[in-house]
C-alpha positions as CSV (number, residue, x, y, z in Angstrom):
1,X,182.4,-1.6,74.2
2,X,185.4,-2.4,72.1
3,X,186.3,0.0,69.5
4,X,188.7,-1.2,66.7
5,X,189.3,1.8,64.8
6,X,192.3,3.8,66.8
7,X,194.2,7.0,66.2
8,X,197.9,7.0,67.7
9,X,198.9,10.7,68.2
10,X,203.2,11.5,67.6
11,X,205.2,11.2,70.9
12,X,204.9,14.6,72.7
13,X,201.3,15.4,71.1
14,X,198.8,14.1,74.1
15,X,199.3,16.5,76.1
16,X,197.5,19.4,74.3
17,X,194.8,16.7,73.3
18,X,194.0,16.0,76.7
19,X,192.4,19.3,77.3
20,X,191.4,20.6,73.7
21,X,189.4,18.8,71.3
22,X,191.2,19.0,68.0
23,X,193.6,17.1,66.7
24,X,195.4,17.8,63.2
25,X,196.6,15.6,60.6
26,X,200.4,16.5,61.6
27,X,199.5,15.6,65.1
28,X,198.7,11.7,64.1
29,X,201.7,9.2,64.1
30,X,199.1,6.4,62.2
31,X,195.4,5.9,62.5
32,X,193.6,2.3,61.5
33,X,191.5,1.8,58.8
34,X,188.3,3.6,59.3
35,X,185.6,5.7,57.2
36,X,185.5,9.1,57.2
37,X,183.0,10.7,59.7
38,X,183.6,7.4,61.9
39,X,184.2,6.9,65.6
40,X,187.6,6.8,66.5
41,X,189.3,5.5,70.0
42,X,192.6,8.2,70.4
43,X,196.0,7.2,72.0
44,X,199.0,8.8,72.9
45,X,202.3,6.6,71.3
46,X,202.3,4.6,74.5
47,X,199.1,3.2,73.4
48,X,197.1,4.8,76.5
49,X,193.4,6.1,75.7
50,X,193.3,9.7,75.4
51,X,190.1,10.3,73.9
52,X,187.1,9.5,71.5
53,X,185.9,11.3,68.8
54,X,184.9,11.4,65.0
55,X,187.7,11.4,62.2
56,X,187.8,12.4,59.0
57,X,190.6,12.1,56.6
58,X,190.2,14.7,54.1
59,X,190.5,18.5,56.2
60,X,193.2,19.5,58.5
61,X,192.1,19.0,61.6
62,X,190.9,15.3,61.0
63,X,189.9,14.7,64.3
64,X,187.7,16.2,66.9
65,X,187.1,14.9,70.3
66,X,183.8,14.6,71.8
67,X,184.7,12.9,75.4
68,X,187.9,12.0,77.6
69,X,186.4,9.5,78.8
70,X,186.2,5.8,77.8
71,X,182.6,5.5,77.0
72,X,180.7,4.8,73.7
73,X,179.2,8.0,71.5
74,X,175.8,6.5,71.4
75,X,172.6,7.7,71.8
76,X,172.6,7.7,75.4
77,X,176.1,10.2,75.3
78,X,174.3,12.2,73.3
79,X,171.2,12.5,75.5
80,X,173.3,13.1,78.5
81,X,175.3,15.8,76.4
82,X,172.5,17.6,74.9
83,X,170.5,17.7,78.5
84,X,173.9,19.0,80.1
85,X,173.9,21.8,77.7
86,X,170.3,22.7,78.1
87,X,170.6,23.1,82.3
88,X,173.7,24.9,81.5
89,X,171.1,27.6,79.8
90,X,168.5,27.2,82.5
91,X,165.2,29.2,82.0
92,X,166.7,30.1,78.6
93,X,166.8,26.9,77.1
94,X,162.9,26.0,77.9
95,X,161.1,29.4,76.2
96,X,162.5,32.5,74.1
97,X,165.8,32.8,71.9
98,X,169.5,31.1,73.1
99,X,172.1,29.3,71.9
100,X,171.3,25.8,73.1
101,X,174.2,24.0,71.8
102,X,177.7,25.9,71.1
103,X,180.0,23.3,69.7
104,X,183.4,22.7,71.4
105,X,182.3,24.7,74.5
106,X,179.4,21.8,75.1
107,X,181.3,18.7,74.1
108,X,179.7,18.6,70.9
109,X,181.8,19.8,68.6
110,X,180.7,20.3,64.9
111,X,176.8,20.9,66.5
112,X,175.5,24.1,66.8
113,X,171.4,24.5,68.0
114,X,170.2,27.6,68.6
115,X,166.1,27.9,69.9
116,X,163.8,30.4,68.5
117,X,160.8,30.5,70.4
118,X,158.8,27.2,69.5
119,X,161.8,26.4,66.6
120,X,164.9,24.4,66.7
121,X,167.6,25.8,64.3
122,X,170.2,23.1,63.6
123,X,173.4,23.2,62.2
124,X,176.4,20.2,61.3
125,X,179.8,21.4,61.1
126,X,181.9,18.1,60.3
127,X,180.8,15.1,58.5
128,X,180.8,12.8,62.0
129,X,177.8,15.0,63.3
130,X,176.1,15.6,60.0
131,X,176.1,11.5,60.2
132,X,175.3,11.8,63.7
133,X,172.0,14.0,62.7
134,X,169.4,11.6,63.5
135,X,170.8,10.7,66.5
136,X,171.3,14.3,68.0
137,X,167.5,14.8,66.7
138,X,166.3,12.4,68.9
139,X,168.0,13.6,72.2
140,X,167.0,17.4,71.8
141,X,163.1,16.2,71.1
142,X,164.1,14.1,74.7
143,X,165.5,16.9,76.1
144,X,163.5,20.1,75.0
145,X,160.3,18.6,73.2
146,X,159.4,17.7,70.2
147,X,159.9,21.1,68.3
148,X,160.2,21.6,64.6
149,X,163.7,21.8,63.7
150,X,165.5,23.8,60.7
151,X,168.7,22.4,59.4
152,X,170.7,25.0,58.5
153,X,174.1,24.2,57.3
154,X,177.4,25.8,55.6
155,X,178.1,25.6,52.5
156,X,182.1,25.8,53.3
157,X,182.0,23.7,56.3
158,X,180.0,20.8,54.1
159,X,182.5,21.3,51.0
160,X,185.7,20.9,53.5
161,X,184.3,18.0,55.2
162,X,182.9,16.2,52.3
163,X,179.4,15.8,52.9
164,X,176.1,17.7,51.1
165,X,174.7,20.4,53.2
166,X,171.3,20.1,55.2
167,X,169.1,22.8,54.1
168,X,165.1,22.5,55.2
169,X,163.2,21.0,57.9
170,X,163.7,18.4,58.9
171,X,160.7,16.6,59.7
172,X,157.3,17.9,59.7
173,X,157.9,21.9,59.0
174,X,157.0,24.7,61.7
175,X,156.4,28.4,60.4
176,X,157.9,30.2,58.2
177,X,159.0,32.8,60.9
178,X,158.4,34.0,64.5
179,X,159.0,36.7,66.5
180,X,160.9,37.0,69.7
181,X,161.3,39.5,73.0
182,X,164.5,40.6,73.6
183,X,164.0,42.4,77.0
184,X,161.0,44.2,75.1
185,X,162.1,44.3,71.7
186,X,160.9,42.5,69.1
187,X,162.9,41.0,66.5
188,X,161.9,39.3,63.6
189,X,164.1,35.2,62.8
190,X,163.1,34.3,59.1
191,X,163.7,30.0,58.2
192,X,164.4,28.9,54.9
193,X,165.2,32.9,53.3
194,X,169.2,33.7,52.8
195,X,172.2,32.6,54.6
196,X,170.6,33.0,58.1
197,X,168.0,33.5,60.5
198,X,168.2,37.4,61.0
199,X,169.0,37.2,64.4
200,X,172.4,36.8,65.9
201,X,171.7,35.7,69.6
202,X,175.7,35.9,70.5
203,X,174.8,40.2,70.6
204,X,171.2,39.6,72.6
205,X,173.2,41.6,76.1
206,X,175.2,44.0,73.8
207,X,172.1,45.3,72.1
208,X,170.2,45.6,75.7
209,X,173.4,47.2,76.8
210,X,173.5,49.8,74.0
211,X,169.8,50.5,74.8
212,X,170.4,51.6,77.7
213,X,173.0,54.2,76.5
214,X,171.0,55.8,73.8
215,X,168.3,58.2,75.3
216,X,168.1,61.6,73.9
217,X,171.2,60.3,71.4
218,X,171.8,60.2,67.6
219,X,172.7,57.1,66.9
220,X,175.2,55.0,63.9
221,X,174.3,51.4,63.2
222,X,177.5,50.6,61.0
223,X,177.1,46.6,59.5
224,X,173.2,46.9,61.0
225,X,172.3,43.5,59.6
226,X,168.8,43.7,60.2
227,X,169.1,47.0,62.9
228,X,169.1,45.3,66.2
229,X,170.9,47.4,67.6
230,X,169.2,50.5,66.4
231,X,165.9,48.8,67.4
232,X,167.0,48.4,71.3
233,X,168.6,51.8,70.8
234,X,165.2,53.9,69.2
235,X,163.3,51.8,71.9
236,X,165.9,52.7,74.6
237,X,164.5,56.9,73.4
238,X,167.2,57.5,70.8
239,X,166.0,60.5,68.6
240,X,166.9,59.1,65.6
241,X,168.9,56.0,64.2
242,X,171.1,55.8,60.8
243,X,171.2,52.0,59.8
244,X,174.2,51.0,57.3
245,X,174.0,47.9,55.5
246,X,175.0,46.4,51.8
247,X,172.5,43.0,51.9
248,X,169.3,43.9,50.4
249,X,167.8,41.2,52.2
250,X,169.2,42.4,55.8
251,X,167.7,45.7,55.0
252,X,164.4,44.0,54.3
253,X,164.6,42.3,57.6
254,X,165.6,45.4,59.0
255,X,162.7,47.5,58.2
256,X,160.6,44.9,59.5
257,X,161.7,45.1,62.5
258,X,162.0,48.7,62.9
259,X,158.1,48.7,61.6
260,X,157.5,46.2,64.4
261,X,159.1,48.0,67.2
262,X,157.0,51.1,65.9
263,X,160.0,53.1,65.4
264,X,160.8,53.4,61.6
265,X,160.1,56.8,61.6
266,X,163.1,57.5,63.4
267,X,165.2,55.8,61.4
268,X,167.4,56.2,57.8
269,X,168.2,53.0,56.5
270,X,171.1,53.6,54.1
271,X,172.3,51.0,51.5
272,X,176.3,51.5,51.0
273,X,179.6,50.0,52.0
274,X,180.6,50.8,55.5
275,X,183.8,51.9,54.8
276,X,183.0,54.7,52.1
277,X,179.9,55.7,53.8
278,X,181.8,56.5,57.3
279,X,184.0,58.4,55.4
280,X,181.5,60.5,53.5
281,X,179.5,60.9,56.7
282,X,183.2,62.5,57.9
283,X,183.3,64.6,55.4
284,X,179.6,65.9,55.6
285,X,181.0,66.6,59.6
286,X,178.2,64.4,60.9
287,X,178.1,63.7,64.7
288,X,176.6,61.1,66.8
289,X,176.2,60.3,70.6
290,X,176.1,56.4,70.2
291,X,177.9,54.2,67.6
292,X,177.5,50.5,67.1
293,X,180.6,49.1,64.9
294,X,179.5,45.1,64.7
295,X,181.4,43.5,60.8
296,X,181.2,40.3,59.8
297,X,184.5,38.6,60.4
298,X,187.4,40.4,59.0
299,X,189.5,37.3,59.7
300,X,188.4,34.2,58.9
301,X,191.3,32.3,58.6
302,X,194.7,33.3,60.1
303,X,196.6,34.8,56.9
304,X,193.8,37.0,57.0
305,X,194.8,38.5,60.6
306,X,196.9,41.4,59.2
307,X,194.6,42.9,56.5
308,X,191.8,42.4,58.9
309,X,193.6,44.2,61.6
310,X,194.1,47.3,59.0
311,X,190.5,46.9,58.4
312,X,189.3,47.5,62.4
313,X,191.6,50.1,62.6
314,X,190.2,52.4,59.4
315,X,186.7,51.8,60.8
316,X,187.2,52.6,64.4
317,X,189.6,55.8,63.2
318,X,186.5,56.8,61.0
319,X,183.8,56.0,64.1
320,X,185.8,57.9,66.6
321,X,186.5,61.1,64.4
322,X,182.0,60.6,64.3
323,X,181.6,60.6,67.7
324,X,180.8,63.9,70.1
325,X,182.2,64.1,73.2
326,X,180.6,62.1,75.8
327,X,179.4,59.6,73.4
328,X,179.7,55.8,73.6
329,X,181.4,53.3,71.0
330,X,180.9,49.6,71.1
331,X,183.3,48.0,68.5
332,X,183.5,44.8,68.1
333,X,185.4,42.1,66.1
334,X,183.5,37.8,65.9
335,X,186.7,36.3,64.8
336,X,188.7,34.0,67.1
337,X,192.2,34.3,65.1
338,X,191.9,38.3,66.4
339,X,193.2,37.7,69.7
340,X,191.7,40.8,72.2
341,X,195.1,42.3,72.9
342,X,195.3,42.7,69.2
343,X,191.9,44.2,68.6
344,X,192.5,46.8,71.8
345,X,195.8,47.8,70.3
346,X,194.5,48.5,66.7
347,X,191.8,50.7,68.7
348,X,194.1,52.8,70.3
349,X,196.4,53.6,67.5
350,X,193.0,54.9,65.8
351,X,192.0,56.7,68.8
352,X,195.4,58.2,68.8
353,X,195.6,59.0,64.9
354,X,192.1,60.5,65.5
355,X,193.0,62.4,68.1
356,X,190.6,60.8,69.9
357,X,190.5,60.4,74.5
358,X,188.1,57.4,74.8
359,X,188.1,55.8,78.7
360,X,187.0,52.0,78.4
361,X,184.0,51.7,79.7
362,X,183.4,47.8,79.3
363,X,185.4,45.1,77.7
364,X,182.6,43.3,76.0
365,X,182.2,39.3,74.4
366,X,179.4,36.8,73.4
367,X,176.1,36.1,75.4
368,X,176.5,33.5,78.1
369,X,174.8,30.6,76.4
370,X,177.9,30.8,74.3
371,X,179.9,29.8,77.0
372,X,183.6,29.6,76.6
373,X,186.0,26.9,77.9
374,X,189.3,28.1,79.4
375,X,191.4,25.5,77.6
376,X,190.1,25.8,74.3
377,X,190.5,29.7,73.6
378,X,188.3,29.3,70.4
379,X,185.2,29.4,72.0
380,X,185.7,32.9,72.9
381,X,185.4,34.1,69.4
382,X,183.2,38.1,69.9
383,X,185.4,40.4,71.7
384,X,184.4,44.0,71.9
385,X,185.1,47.4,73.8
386,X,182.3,49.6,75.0
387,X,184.4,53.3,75.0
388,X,183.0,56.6,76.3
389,X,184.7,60.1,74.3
390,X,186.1,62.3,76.9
C-alpha cells in the first residue's frame, strides 16, 4: 500500500528513531502535506523507510511511531496489536483488573485500556488514536469480547493535541461501578464520577506486598487516594490504619472500601495536606511500624524535576523521623522525568538528615502488565524503595 504523505527526519536523527517511538518537531528536516492526526510514512534523509506512524503538527513531539515495519495501520494492525498485548497479560487479560493496553510499551502509543472486571476503560492520548477510536473499538471486542467500554480521556492531553476529549460510554453503557479481588481485597472502580476510576492497577503487587508486612503494625497511608493500601494492610492484621488524603471524593471512595473490606473500624481517615499533617503528626511524636508514601506526580514535566526532588525529600525526611525501628517504608515517586538514581539519592540524604539507618529491602516499580521496553526508558515511569528502620 502506497502511502504519499512522508516525514524526512535531519541527517544523524534515524538512529534514535529506529528504536524509540517519538519523534520531535526539531527532529524533522520536511514532512509532506498531510492532516493532523494522519498516517505518515518516516525516512531518514537518504530517503530509506524508517517507520510509520501518526503526525500531528501542532505539539512537540509531532510524531509517534506505531511499527518499524512497512505495513499499513489498518484494522488488521490493530487487531494483531491489541491481541499481542492481551497474550502478553495472559490469564489477566481474560477476567479481573490489568492494564490491557500500556501505550508505547505495546506499540500503541497514545492508547491506554485498562479491564475492570466485565468493563473496558479506554483512553486516547494523541489526536491519531482519538481518530483511530472506532477502529481500536473493534479489535478489543475481537480480541476480549464485546464489553462495555468507558472512554475516559485527559483534558491536557486532548487540549495539546487538538482534539475534544471522550468522556462516556461508548456504546451501549455497562454499570455504574464494580468491584474487584485484589488477592482477597476488595476494591471499589467508580465510571463516569471525577477524574478517575478509584483504582490505580500500576500498585495492584505493592499493595499485596505491603499487606504482607503489616500484621500486628500501626500503619500511615500518606496520599491514600481511596486507602488501598490501608485496605490490603488492615486485611493483612494491621491494628489500625491512618489514611491521609485532601480529595473529598477519594475519601468517599475510600470509606467505601474500607466499609467493604469490613475494616473501617480500624481506621482514621484524615482530610489535610500531606505535608503539614506529617509534620504535625512529628510533633505529636507519633510512631508507626508501616508507612505507605505513594503522591501524585511531583514532576510532570522536566523543569519541574528540581522542586519535585525537594518535595520527595521533605516527605521521606518527615516519614522516616515517623517510623519505629524495625518498621517498613515503601516510597514511591510515578513520574518518568525522576530518573531512580535521583529518587534513591534524595532518600538517603533524608535518611541521613533524619538520622535515620534504613537497609533496602526491595527496589520496587509498576505491575507487569505495565510492561517496560528497554529502549524507550519512559515506560518505566513508578519507581519505589521498600526500606526496613534498623
Amino acid at each position: 500500500m502506497a502511502h504519499r504523505a512522508v516525514l524526512r527526519l535531519k541527517r544523524g536523527r534515524d538512529e534514535r528513531a529506529r528504536t524509540h517511538p517519538w519523534i520531535f518537531k526539531g527532529d524533522v528536516g520536511d514532512v509532506t502535506d498531510v492532516a493532523p492526526g494522519s498516517t505518515v510514512t518516516v525516512v531518514d534523509s537518504g530517503g530509506r523507510f524508517v517507520g510509520r506512524g501518526f503526525y500531528n503538527p501542532r505539539p512537540a513531539l509531532c510524531c509517534r511511531l506505531l511499527t518499524w515495519t512497512d505495513e499499513p495501520l489498518d484494522a488488521a494492525f490493530f487487531r494483531r496489536r491489541i491481541a499481542g498485548a492481551a497474550a502478553l497479560r495472559g490469564r489477566a487479560a481474560s477476567s479481573g483488573a490489568c492494564r490491557l493496553v500500556w501505550s508505547e510499551a505495546d506499540g500503541l502509543p497514545g492508547l491506554v485500556v485498562d479491564r475492570y472486571g466485565p468493563v473496558l476503560v479506554v483512553q486516547c492520548l494523541t489526536l491519531g488514536m482519538a481518530r483511530a477510536r472506532t477502529t481500536v473499538l473493534d479489535a478489543l471486542a475481537a480480541t476480549v469480547g464485546a464489553l462495555p467500554v468507558f472512554a475516559l480521556d485527559e483534558d491536557a492531553p486532548a487540549r495539546m493535541e487538538g482534539f475534544e476529549p471522550a468522556r462516556g460510554w461508548a456504546g451501549a453503557p455497562g454499570p455504574p461501578a464494580v468491584e474487584v479481588d485484589e488477592d482477597g481485597v476488595r476494591l471499589g472502580v467508580t465510571f463516569g464520577a471525577g477524574h478517575k476510576t478509584g483504582l490505580y492497577l500500576d500498585q495492584g503487587e505493592n499493595r499485596v506486598r505491603a499487606g504482607r508486612r503489616a500484621d500486628g503494625r500501626d500503619v500511615l497511608d500518606a496520599f491514600a487516594y481511596t486507602a488501598g493500601f490501608a485496605c490490603h494492610a488492615l486485611a493483612g492484621g494491621a491494628r489500625r490504619a491512618v489514611c491521609i488524603e485532601s480529595s473529598p471524593e477519594a475519601l468517599a471512595g475510600a470509606r467505601e472500601n474500607l466499609a467493604r473490606n469490613g475494616v473501617a473500624e480500624r481506621a482514621e481517615l484524615v482530610a489535610a495536606n500531606v505535608f503539614d499533617e506529617l509534620r504535625r503528626l512529628e510533633r505529636g511524636g507519633a510512631r508507626f511500624g508501616l508507612i505507605v508514601l505513594d503522591p501524585p506526580p511531583f514532576a510532570r514535566s522536566r523543569a519541574a524535576v528540581e522542586a519535585a526532588l525537594r518535595g520527595y525529600k521533605e516527605i521521606n525526611l518527615r516519614a522516616m523521623r515517623l517510623l519505629e525501628r524495625g518498621g517498613s517504608l515503601l516510597t514511591f515517586s510515578c513520574s518518568h522525568h525522576i530518573a531512580e538514581a535521583d529518587f534513591e539519592a534524595v532518600c538517603a540524604a533524608a535518611a541521613a538528615d533524619a538520622g535515620a539507618r534504613l537497609r533496602v529491602v526491595e527496589r520496587l516499580t509498576q505491575a507487569p502488565d505495565h510492561p517496560v521496553v528497554l529502549t524507550i526508558p519512559e515506560t518505566r515511569y513508578l519507581i519505589g524503595l521498600l526500606l526496613e528502620a534498623t
